[in-house]
N, C-alpha and C positions, 0 to 999 in steps of 0.2 A: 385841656387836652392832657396836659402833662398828669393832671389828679387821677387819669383814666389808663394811661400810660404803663405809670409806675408799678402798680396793683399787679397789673396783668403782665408785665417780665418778671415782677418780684413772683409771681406762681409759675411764669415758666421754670424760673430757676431753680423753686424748690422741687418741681416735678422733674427735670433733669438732674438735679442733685439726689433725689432719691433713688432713680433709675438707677443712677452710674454706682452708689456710695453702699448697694444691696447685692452682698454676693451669691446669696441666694434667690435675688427678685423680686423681693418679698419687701413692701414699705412696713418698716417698724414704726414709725414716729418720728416725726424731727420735731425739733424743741418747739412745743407750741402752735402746731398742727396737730388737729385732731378732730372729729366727728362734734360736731354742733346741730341744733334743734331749734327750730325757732317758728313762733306763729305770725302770719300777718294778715288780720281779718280772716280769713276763713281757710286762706291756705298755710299749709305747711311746708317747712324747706328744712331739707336735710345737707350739711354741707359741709365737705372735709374741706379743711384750712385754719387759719388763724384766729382764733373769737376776737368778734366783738372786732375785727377787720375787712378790707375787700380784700385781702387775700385769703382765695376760694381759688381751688383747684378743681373741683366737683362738687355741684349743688344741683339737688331733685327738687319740687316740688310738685306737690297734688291737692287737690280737695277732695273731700271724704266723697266717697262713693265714685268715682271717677275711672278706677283702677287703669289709668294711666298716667305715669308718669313724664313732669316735663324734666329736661338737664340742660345744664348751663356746665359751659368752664372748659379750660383745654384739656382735661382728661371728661371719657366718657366710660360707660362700663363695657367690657367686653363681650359683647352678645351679637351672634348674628343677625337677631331682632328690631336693634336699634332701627327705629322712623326717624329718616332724615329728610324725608320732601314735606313741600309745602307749597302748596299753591299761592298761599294769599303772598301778600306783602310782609318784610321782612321788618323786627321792629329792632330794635337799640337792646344790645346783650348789657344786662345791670354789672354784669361782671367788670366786661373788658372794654365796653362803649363804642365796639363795634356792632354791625350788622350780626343779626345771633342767628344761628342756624336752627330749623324749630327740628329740636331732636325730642323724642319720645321713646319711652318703654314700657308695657304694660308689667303691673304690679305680680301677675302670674307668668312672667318670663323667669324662665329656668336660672339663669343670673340674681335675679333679686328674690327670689324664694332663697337660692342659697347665700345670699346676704342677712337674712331675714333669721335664717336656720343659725349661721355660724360667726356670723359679724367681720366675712371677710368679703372683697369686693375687688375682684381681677377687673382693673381697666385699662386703657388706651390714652396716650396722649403723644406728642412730638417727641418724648424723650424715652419712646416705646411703651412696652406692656412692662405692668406692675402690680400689687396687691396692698390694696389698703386696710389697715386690719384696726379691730374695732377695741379698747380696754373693754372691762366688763362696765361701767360705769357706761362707757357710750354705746354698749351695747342693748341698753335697758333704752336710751334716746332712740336707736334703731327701732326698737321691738312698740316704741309708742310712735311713731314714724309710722310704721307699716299698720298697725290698729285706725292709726287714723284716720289714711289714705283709703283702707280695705271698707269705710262704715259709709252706710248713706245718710247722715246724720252729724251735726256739727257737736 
């Protein structure tokens, strides 16, 4: 419990710490947070937080041709779009090891075209609205993100 615990305050904190420590709103980077890329079998996941950690603040994944996006994490993007219902049964969030709420956004929602465009991503979390912004290095991770998710083809 505790292994599932820890992960998921240590991201509330950095998302509350960002919030508060942004006088203009705007997430610059805290040490070692930052935009990650990662495949596994045939999906992709895009995920701001710590590499190569469970600390994940926001994580998408999709499979090629799909052009919908799933999210995980206590921040989500700010779009009045977001899918948050789900009929079936609720499974275990890989993040925080809770019950996960099956949230969705499709790939042509107004919010992730201008992610896609700019490498910046206004979201929502407990510690309000904020802006995750992308270096150009994570930006090029972004622009193969969105290529991948867009193809119907592995």
């Amino acid at each position: 419990m505790l292994k599932f615990a820890i992960p998921a305050v240590a991201a509330l904190g950095l998302i509350a710490f960002a919030a508060q420590s942004s006088a203009t709103d705007v997430e610059r980077g805290e040490p070692g947070m930052g935009w990650h890329l990662s495949q596994e079998g045939a999906m992709a996941k895009l995920a701001y937080g710590v590499a190569n950690s469970d600390q994940v603040a926001l994580m998408m994944t999709c499979e090629p041709g799909q052009q919908q996006l799933a999210v995980y994490g206590d921040a989500v993007p700010a779009t009045p779009r977001l899918m948050r219902a789900s009929m079936t049964e609720a499974a275990i969030d890989p993040l925080s090891g809770d019950l996960e709420e099956d949230i969705g956004v499709s790939l042509r929602d107004p919010t992730m075209q201008a992610m896609a465009r700019t490498g910046r991503l206004t979201v929502e979390g407990d510690a309000g609205r904020f802006q995750l912004t992308a270096t150009r290095s994570e930006r090029a991770l972004i622009d193969r993100f969105f290529a991948y998710c867009g193809t119907d083809h592995v």
